[in-house]
C-alpha positions in Angstrom: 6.7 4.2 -21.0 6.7 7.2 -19.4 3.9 8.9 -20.7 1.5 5.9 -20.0 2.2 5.5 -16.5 -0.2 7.1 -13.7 -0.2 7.1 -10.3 -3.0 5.5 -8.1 -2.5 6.9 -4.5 -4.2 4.3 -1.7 -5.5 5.6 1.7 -6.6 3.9 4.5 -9.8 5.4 6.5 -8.9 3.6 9.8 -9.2 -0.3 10.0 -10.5 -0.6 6.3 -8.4 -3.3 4.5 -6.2 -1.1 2.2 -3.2 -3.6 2.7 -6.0 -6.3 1.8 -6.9 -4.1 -1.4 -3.3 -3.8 -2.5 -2.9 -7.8 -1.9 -4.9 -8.1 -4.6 -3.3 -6.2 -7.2 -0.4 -8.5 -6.9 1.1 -9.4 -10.2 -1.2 -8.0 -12.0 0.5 -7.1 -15.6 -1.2 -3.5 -15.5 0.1 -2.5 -12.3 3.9 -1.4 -10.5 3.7 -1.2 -6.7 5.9 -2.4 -4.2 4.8 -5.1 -1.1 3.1 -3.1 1.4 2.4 0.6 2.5 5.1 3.7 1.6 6.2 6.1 3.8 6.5 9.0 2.0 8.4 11.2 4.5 11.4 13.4 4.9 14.0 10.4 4.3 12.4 9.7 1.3 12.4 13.1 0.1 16.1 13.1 0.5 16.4 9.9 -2.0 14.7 12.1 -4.5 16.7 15.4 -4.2 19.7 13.5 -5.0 20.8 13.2 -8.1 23.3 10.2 -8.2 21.8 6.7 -9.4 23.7 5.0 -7.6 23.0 7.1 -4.5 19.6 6.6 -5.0 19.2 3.5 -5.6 22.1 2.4 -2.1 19.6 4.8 -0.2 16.3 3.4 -1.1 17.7 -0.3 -0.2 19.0 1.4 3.0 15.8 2.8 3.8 13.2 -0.4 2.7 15.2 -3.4 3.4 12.0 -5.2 4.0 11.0 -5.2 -0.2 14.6 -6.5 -0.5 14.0 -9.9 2.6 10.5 -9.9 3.5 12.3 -12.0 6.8 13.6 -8.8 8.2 10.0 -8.0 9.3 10.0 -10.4 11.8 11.5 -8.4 14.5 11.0 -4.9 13.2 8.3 -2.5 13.6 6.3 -3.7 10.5 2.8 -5.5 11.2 2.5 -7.2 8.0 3.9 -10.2 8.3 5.4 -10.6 4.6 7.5 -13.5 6.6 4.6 -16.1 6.7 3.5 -15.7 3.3 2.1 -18.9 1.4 0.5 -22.2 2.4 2.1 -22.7 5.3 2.7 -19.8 6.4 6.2 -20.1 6.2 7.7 -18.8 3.0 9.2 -15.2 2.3 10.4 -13.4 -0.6 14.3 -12.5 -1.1 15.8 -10.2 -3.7 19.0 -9.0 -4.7 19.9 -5.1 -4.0 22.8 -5.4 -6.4 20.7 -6.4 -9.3 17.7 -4.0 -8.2 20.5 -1.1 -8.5 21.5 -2.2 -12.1 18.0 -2.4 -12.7 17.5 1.1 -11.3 20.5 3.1 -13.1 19.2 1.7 -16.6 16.0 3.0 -16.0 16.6 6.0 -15.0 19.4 6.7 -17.8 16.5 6.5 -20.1 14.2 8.7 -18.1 13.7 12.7 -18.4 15.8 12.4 -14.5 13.5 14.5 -12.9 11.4 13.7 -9.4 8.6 11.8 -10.5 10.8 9.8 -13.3 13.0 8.8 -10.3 9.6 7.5 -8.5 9.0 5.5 -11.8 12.0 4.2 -12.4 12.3 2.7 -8.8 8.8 0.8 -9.3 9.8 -0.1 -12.8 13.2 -1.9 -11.4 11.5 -3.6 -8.4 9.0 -5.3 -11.1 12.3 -6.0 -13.2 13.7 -7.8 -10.4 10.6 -9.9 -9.0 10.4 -11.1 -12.4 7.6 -9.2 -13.9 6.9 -8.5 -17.6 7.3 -4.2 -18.1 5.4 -4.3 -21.6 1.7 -3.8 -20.1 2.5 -1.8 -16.9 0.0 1.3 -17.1 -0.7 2.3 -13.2 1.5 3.0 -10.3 0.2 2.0 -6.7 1.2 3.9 -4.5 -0.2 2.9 -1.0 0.8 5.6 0.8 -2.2 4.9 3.6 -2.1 7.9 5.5 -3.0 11.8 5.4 0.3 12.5 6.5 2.1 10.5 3.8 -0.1 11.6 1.2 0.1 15.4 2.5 3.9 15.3 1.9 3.5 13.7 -1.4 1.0 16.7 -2.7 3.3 19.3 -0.9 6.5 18.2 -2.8 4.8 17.2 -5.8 2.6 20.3 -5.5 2.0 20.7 -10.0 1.8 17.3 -10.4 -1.5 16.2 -11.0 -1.5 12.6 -12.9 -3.2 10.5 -9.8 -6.3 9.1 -8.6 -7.1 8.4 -5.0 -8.7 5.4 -3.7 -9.6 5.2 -0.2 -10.8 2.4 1.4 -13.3 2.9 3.9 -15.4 0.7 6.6 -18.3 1.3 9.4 -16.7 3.8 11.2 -17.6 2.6 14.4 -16.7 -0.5 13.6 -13.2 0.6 12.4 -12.8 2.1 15.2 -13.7 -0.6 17.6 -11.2 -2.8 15.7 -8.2 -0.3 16.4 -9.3 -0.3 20.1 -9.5 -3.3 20.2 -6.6 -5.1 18.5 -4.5 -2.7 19.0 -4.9 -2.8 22.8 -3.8 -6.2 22.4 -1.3 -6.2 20.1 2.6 -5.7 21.8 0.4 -4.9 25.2 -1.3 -1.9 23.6 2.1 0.1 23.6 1.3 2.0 20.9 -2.4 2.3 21.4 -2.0 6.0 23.7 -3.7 9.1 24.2 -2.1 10.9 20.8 -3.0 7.5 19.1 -6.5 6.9 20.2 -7.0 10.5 19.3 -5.2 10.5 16.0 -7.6 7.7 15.2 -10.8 9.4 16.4 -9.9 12.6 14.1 -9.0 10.2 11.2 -12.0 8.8 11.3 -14.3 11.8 11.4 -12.7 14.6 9.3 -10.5 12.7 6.7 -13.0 13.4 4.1 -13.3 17.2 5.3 -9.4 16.7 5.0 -9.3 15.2 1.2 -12.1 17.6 0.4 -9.4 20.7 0.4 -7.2 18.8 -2.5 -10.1 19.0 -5.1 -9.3 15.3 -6.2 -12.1 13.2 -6.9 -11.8 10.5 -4.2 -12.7 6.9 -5.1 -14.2 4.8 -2.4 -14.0 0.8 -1.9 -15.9 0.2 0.9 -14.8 -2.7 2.8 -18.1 -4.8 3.6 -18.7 -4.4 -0.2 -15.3 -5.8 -1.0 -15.7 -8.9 0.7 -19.6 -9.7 -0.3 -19.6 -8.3 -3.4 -16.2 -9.0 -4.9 -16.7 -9.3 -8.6 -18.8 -6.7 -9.4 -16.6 -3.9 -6.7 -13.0 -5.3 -8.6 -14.7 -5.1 -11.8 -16.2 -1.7 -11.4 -12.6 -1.0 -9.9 -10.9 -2.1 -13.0 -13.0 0.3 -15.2 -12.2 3.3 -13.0 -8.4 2.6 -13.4 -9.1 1.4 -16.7 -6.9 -2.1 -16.4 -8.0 -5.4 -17.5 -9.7 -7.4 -15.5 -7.9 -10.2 -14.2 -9.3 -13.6 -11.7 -5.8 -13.1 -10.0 -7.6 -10.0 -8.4 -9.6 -12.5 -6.0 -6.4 -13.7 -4.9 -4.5 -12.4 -1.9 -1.1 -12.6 -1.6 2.3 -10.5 -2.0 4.9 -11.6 -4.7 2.4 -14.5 -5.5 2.6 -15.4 -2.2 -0.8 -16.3 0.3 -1.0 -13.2 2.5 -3.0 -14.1 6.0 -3.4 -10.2 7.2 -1.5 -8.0 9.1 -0.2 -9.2 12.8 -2.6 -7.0 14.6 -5.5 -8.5 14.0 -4.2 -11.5 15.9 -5.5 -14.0 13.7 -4.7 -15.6 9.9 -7.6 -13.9 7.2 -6.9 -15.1 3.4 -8.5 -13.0 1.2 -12.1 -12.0 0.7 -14.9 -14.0 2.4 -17.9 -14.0 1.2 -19.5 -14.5 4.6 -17.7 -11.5 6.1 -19.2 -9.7 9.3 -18.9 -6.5 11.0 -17.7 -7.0 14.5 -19.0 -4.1 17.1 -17.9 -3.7 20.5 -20.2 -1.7 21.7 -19.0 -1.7 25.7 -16.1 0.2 24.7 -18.3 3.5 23.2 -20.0 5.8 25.8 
């Protein structure tokens, strides 16, 4: 299994539905991710220097407890409200730690134990554990959904080379009148800030100046095209990452769950919609 699996990494260009885009790779039989984006950042890197499954395993439930009780969300820094999942917007999903750690140990017994197999072996025991079939899995994706994340990933993993990158991209004035906007809004704007608002700006116009010095080819789903023109964007999609299509892939949710969007857009969105519109604020630009 080793050899077939690849890595998909997922970036976000600003306000562009890359948590949308992974919603609806959910359960696919091709494809190993876990619920939401990843930070790949210096805690994480410690998980992988160690060499003890058990270790690793106790430490990557330490450090996502959210993949383990989507509830713990709720009053945490995470906006994507894995809590009100379904229907009703009421249901969440639960998982044993114990079991994923079995889970874990076995796989990575059987793995070459080096860096990337431990990445592997982590995905391939969450699937284990939610229930998923291992028989077809092909693609890893890894929504990593920043520069800085994917930076760190390229700078430890600096000869590894097996990965595509999708980014997900809107109107950039548009994406940037959402994060203004919503974010000003969301918690009281707290974390909407100079160093934010900048961030954001500089995001938005260099990040492909900044993929551009990786010399990967970068994939883009554009996000107007993704909602009005669904089937033939996923099925082009499919053929890049060369998966089956499936008509689960029209359906957004998280652990077969009905995802609404994230809590900063202030509002419940299900999915695509084929009557989407670009909303510009225009007062806020001068």
């Amino acid at each position: 299994m080793r050899r077939k699996i690849k890595f998909v990494i997922l970036l976000a260009g600003g306000r562009s539905g890359s948590s949308l885009l992974q919603s609806l790779f959910d359960m696919h039989p091709q494809i190993l991710q876990f619920p939401g984006d990843f930070r790949f950042d210096h805690l994480f890197v410690n998980i992988l220097n160690e060499k003890d499954p058990e270790k690793i395993s106790q430490m990557f439930c330490d450090l996502n407890p959210f993949f383990f009780d989507s509830r713990l969300q709720k009053n945490s820094w995470s906006i994507d409200r894995h809590y009100m999942l379904g229907k009703n917007k009421n249901e969440f999903y639960k998982f044993s730690t114990e079991i994923f750690k079995k889970h874990f140990i076995y796989f990575y017994n059987n793995s070459k134990k080096n860096k990337i197999d431990k990445i592997i072996a982590l995905h391939q025991a969450y699937a284990k554990l939610s229930g998923q079939n291992l028989n077809k899995k092909k693609i890893i994706i890894f929504h990593l959904h920043i520069i800085e994340w994917f930076k760190n990933f390229t700078n430890y993993f600096s000869q590894f080379n097996n990965f595509k990158i999708l980014l997900t991209l809107r109107d950039p004035l548009v994406s940037l009148s959402s994060t203004i906007n919503h974010w000003l809004e969301y918690k009281s704007g707290r974390d909407l800030y100079s160093k934010s608002l900048y961030d954001n700006y500089e995001m938005h116009m260099n990040m492909m100046n900044v993929l551009y010095k990786f010399r990967k080819k970068v994939s883009i789903i554009q996000l107007e095209n993704l909602h009005l023109k669904s089937n033939k964007v996923l099925k082009n999609l499919c053929k890049l990452l060369k998966i089956n299509y499936q008509s689960s892939l029209k359906k957004s949710s998280y652990h077969n769950k009905l995802w609404w969007g994230d809590s900063v857009s202030k509002k419940f969105l299900n999915g695509l919609n084929p009557k989407f519109k670009n909303k510009f604020d225009k007062n806020i630009f001068f």
